[in-house]
N, C-alpha and C positions, 0 to 999 in steps of 0.2 A: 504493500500500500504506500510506504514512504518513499520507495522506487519512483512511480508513478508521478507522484506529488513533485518530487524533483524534476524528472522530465516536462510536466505540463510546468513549469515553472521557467526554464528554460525556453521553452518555445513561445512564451509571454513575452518574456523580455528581448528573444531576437526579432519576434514582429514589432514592437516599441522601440526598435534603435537603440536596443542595450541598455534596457532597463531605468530607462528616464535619460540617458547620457544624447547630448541633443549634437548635430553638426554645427560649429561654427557660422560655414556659409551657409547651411539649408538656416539659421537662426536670420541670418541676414536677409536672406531675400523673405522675410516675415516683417519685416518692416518695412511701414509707409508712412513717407514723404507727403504732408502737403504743402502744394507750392501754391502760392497766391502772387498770382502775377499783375501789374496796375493796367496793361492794355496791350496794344498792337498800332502804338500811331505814329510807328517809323520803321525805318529799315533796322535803325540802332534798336531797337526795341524786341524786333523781333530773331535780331541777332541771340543780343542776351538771352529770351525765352530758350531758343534751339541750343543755347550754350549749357544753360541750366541742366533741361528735361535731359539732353543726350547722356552728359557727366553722371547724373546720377541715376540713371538705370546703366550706365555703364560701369557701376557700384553694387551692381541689383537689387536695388533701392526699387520698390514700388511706390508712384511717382500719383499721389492722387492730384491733379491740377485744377485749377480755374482760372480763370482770366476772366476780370470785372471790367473789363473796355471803359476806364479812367474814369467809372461810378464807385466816389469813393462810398457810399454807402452799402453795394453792391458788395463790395471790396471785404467789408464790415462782416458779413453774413455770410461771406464765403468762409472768410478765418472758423466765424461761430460753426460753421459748417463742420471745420476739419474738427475744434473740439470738441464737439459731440457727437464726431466720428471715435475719437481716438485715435485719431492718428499717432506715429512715434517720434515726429518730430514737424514744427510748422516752418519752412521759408515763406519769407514775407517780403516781398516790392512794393512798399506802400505809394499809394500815389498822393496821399497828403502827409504832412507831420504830425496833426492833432489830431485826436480823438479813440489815440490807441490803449491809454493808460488801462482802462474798465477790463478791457476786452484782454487786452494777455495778462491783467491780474486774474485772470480766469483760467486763460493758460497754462498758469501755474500755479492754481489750485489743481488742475487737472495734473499738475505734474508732466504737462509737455512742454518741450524747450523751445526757445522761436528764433529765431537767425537771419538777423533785417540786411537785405540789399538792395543796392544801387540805394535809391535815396532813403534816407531816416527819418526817425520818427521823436517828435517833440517831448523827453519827458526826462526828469531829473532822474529814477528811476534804473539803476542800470542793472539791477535785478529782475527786470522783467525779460529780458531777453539775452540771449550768449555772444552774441557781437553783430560786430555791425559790418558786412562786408561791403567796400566797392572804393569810386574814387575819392578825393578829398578836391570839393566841388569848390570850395575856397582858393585853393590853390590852382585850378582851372580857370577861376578869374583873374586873379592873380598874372597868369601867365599871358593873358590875353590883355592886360593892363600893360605887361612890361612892353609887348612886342610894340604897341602905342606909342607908350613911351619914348622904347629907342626909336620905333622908325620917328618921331617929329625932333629927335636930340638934338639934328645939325641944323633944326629950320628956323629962319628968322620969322617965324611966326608969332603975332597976337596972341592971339587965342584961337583955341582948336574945340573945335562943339562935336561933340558927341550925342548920338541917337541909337537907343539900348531899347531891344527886343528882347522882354524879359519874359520867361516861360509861366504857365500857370499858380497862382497864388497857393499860400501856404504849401508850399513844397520845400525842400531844404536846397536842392540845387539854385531856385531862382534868388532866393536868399543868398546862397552864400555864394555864387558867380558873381552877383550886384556886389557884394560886400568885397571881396578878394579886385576884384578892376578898378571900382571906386578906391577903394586904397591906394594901389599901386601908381594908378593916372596919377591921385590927388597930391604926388612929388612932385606933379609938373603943376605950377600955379596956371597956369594957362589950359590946362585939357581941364574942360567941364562938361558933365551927362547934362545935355540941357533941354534934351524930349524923350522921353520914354514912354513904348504901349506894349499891353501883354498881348502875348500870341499863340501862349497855352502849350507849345512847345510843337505845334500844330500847323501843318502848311498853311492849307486855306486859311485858318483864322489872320495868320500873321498877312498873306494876303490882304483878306479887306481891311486889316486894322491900318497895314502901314498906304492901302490905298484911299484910306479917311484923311491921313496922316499927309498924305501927298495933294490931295486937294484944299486942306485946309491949310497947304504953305509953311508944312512943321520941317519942311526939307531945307528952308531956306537958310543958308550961311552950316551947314552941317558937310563936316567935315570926314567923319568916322562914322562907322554901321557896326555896332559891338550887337551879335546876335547870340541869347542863350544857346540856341542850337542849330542847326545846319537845316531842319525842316524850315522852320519859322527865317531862316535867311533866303532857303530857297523859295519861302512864300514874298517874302521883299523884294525879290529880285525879277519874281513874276511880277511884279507890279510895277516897280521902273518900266519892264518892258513896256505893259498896256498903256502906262502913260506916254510911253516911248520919251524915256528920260534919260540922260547918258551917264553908265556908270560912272561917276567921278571920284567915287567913294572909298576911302581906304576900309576895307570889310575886314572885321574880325568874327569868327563863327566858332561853336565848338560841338565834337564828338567824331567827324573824320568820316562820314560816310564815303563811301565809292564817290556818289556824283557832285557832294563838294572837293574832293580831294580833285577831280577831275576839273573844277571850275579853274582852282586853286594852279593845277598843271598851265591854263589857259590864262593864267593871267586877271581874270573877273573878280575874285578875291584873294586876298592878300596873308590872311594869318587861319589855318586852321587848329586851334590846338584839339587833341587826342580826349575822347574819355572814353575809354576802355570798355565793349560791351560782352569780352570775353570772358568771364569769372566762373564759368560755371566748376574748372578743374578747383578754383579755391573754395567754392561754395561746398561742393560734393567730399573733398579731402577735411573740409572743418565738421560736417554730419559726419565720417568717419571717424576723424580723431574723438568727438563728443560720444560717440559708441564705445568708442575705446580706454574711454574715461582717462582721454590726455589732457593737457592745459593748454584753454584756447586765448588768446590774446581781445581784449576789451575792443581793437576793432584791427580790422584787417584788410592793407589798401589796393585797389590795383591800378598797376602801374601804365601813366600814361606819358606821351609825346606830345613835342608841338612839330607842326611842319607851315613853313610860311617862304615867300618867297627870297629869303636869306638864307637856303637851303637848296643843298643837290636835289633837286623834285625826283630827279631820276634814280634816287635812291630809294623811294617812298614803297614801301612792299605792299603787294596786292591791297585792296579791302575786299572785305569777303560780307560785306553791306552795305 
């Protein structure tokens, strides 16, 4: 009889995978990811998305996704969504800064961990979430200040007027691009931001806004075209056209798409600097480390370039957006 007992005992545990003893990897592909993505309203956008999702099933990360197409309330209910899924871990690309406190204190009652990229979220807080990945959007402005700067260093110019295309409110990028340029210019007593309209980081928008902008005479004596992004410049630039106005402009843009790098090759604008839409290999290796119960760093950057016409253009390597 105790014979018996032994063998059925045995044959328990080899169909159970050794008596409770689990796979590593078959553990891993048991957890899921959810991503919350803020929309699709660029080529850089949809860069990052395909950089994201690929890295981390390439982790065999099960990858629950949503994209709230830049409704940040939408955005709101997706999160709510994943934690009352239970998912094992939340990535988060907010598309506003406020309004996240409530919600990943919720989070982490639930006991899931959140992992904020590309732009941040507004809160003293830094318990609420494990870092913050992407670029340092200050110093994106920054670098499009300096290029300003030097290019007017030898000019005997007055004053130099600047008109800034600033992306959608309460975001942290539009903040802190404004903040990082204004700085840098404000060494030169002569460069002043002295028209600014938002364009939501959005072709069309920037379109009609900077074609209000252009009938209302906000062009006159403007010097400079400092654009949050490379949509909202390619929306400016459509609008010179329809006015059939002649570029005169020194343009400063940022994020590096294919078709500004290309204008950029042509001659039509002058300063692109770089924001990186490739992070998905650090997004995916920091949910690993945090599996593996390593120590992850408060936030973590990715690195970008500038490319402007003081530069071998013919060194500029593919875009792949």
């Amino acid at each position: 009889m105790k014979k018996r007992i032994i063998i059925l005992f045995v044959i328990i545990c080899f169909l159970t995978a050794g008596c409770g003893k689990s796979d590593p990897a078959e553990k891993q592909q048991e957890l899921t990811i959810g991503f919350s993505q803020a929309g699709t309203e660029s080529n850089w956008r949809k860069a990052q998305n395909k950089s994201i999702n690929e890295e981390l099933k390439k982790k065999n990360y099960q990858v629950m996704y949503r994209n709230s197409f830049s409704d940040p309330k939408q955005q709101m209910q997706d999160v709510m969504t994943f934690i009352a899924y239970q998912v094992d871990l939340i990535v988060l690309s907010p598309i506003e800064e406020n309004g996240w406190e409530s919600i990943l204190e919720e989070a982490k009652q639930a006991k899931i961990p959140v992992i904020i990229v590309d732009r941040n979220i507004a809160t003293n807080r830094k318990d609420l979430y494990l870092t913050h990945i992407g670029s340092s959007f200050k110093a994106q402005g920054g670098r499009a200040g300096l290029y300003v700067t030097n290019h007017y260093q030898k000019e005997e110019q007055d004053t130099i007027n600047v008109f800034e295309i600033k992306g959608s409110e309460h975001t942290s990028p539009t903040r802190l691009r404004h903040d990082g340029f204004a700085e840098t210019v404000g060494r030169d007593p002569r460069i002043k931001i002295t028209q600014s309209i938002t364009g939501d980081f959005i072709r069309l928008k920037s379109k009609e806004a900077f074609s209000k902008a252009i009938d209302e005479g906000q062009l006159n004596d403007i010097d400079v075209l400092f654009s949050h992004n490379d949509e909202m410049t390619l929306g400016a630039l459509d609008a010179l056209k329809d006015h059939q106005i002649e570029n005169k402009f020194v343009i400063v843009s940022i994020d590096a798409q294919k078709e500004m790098i290309d204008l950029l090759k042509s001659g039509q604008v002058n300063c692109v600097v770089e924001c990186n839409p490739f992070m998905g290999n650090l997004v995916a290796t920091t949910v690993k480390r945090y599996f593996e119960k390593a120590t992850i760093p408060e936030d973590i950057y990715v690195s970008d370039t500038v490319f402007s016409d003081q530069n071998d253009l013919g060194t500029i390597p593919p875009r792949n957006y």
